[in-house]
C-alpha positions as CSV (number, residue, x, y, z in Angstrom):
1,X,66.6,-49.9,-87.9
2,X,69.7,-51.2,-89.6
3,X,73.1,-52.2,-87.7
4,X,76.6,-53.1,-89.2
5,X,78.2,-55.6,-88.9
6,X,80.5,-55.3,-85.8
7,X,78.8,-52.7,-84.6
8,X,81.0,-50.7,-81.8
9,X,84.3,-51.4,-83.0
10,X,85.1,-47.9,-83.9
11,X,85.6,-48.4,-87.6
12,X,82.8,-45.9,-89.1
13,X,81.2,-42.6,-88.9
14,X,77.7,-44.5,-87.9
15,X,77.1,-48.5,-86.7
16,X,73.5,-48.3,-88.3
17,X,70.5,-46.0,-88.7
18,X,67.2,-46.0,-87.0
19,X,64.1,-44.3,-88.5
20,X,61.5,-43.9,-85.5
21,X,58.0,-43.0,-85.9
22,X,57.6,-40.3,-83.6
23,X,59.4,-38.1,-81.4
24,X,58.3,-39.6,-78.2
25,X,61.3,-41.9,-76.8
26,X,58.6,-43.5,-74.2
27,X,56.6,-44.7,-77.1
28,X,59.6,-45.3,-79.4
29,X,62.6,-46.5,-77.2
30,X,61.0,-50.2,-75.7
31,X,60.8,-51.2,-79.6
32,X,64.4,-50.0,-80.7
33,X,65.7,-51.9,-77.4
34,X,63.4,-54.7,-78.0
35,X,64.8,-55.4,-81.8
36,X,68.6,-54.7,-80.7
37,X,67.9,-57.9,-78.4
38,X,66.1,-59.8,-80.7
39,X,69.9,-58.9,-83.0
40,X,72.2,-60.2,-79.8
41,X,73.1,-57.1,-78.6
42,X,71.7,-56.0,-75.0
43,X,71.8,-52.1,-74.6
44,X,72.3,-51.1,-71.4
45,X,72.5,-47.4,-71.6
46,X,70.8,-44.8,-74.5
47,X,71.6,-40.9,-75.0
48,X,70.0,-38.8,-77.5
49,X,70.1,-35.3,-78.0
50,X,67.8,-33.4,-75.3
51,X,66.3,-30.8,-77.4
52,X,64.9,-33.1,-80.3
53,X,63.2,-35.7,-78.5
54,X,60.0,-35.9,-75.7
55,X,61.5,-36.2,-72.2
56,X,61.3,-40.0,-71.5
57,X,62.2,-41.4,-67.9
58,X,66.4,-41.7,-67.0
59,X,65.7,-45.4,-66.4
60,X,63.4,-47.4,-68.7
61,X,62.3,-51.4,-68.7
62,X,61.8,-53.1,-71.5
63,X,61.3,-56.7,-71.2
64,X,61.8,-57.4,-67.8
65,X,65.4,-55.3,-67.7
66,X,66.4,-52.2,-67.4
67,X,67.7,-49.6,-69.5
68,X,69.5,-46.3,-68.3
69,X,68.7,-43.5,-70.7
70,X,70.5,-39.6,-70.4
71,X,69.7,-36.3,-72.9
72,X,72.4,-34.3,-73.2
73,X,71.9,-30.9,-75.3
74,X,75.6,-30.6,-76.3
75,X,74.9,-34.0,-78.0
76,X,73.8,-33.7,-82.3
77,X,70.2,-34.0,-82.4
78,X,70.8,-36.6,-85.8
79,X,72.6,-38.9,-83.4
80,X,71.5,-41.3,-80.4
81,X,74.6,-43.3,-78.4
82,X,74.1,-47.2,-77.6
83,X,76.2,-48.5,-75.0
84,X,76.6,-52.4,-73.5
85,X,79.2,-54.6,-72.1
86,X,79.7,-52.5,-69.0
87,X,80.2,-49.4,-70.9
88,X,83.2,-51.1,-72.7
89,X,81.3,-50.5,-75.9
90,X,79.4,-47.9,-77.9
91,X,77.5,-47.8,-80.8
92,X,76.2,-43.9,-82.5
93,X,72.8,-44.6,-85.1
94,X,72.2,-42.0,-87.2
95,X,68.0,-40.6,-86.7
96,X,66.2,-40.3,-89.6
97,X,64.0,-37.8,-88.5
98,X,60.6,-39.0,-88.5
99,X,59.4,-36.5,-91.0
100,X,61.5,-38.0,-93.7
101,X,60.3,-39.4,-96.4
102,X,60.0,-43.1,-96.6
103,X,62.2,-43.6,-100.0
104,X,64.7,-41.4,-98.1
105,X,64.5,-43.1,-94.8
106,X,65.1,-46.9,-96.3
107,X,68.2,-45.0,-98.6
108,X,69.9,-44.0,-95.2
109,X,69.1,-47.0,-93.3
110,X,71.2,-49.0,-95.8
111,X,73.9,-46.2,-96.2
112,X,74.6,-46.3,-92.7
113,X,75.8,-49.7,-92.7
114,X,78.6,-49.0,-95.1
115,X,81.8,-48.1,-93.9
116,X,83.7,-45.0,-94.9
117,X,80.5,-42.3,-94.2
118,X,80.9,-38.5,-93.6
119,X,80.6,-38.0,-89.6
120,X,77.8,-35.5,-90.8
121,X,74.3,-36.7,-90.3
122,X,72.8,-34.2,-92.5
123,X,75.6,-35.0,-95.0
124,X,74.2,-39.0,-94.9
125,X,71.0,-37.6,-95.2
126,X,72.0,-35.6,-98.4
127,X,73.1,-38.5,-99.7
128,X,70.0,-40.6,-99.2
129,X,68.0,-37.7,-100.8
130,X,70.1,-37.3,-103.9
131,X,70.4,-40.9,-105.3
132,X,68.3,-41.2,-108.0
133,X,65.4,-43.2,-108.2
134,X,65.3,-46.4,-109.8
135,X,63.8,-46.3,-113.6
136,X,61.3,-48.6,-114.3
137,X,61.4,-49.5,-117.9
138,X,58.6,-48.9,-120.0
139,X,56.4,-51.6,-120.9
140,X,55.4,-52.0,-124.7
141,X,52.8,-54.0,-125.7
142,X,52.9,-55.5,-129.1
143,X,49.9,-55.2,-131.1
């Protein structure tokens, strides 16, 4: 998972990334929560796209407090919605679908803590795929 810095304020197409496992939100969900404490920032409610993800519980504990979750199928299957302070503020992670590969999935993870991203998640995603890989210079031996 990566998170921007000021996360919720508005100013970008994504606050951060998250690259889950799996596509079951009972097995994946208490860690994502977990490390979003462990950052300072208490979620109190979670949506995700319906269609892309195992049905998981509308209200979910994860160390000792509780966590409202809601699908919603009009919502983009590339995007799950954080919100805390009473509602007052929101955060949208872009999923790397768990399926990607893991070059890929560290490349959008950093990307989405830039500012100034395409609102598309498959265009992020693109954009992970297509930079090029590092080159490792050849090593000569002299002989």
């Amino acid at each position: 998972m990566s998170l921007r810095d000021n996360a919720g304020d508005g100013a970008s197409a994504f606050d951060g990334a998250w690259f889950p496992r799996g596509r079951d939100l009972a097995v994946e969900l208490p860690e994502l929560i977990a490390e979003l404490d462990r950052r300072g920032l208490r979620v109190e409610r979670f949506t995700y796209a319906l269609d892309a993800w195992a049905p998981v519980a509308r209200k979910v504990v994860v160390q000792g407090r509780l966590v409202r979750t809601g699908g919603f199928r009009s919502m983009d299957p590339g995007v799950v919605c954080l919100t805390w302070d009473g509602g007052t503020r929101r955060a949208d992670l872009l999923v790397v679908p768990p399926e990607t590969d893991v070059l890929t999935g560290a490349r959008a993870l950093r990307l989405c803590t830039r500012r100034g991203l395409p609102r598309s998640p498959q265009m992020v995603l693109a954009a992970a795929r297509s930079t090029p890989l590092p080159q490792v210079p050849e090593y000569r031996r002299a002989v």
